[in-house]
N, C-alpha and C positions, 0 to 999 in steps of 0.2 A: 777053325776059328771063323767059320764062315757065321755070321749073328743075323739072323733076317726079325722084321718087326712084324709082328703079328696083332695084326687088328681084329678084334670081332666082331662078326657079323652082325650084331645087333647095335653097333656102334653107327655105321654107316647111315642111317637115315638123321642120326644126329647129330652127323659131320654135314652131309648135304645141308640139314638146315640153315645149321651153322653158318654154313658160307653161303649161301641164300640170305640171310638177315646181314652177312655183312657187306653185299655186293649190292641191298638195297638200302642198308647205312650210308653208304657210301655215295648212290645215286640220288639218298636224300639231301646228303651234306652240299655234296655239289650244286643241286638244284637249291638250294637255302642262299649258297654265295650268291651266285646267279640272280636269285629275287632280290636278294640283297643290293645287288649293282643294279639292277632293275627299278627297285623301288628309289636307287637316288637319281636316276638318270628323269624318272617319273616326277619325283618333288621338284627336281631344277624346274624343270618343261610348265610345270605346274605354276611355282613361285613367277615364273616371264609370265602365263598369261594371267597371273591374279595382277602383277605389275601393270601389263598392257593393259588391261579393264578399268583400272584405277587410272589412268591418263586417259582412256576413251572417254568415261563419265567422267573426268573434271574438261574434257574438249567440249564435250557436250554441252556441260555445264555454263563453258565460257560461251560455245553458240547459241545454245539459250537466252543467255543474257545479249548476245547482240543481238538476236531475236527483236527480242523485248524493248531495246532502245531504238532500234526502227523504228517500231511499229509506233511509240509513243512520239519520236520526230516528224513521223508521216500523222499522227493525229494532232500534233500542233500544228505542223504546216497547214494542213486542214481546216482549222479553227481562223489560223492567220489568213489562207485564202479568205474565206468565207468572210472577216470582218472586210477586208481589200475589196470584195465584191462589193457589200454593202458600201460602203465610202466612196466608190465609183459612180454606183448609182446614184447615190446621192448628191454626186457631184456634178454628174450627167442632167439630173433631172433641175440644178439650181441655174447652170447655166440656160435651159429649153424657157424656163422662166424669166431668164432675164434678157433672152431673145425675143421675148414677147412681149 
């Protein structure tokens, strides 16, 4: 009663394959989940700096514009000196005359 299983010999290289395609089946599947958690841990990291970027350029945005209102208070101020000068002088020079 003893039944033993008899393989043939020509069989074996297509059992090896066999289990060759399926231990890199398997090595693929694995590596696919993996890119898979990979790729969203990626898209997070990705979506914060496209976030961050969009708050830099409207910081920017708002620096630029207080830039811009300086520089236009510093060229009024400028304008306001320069008439103050002039009305000085003029005032300087009415008095020297009327000293005389």
């Amino acid at each position: 009663m003893s039944e033993t299983l008899k393989v043939p010999t020509y069989l074996l290289p297509v059992g090896a394959a066999v289990v060759s395609f399926l231990m890199g089946y398997a090595a693929m599947s694995a590596n696919v989940s993996h890119a898979s958690e990979a790729r969203d841990r990626i898209e997070a990291v990705a979506e914060a700096a496209i976030q961050a970027t969009q708050k830099n350029g409207q910081a920017i945005a708002v620096t630029d514009q207080k830039v811009q209102a300086v520089i236009d208070s510093l060229a009024r101020q400028e304008k306001i000196q320069e008439k103050t000068s002039d009305q000085l002088q003029m005032m300087l020079e009415q008095l020297l005359k009327a000293q005389n």
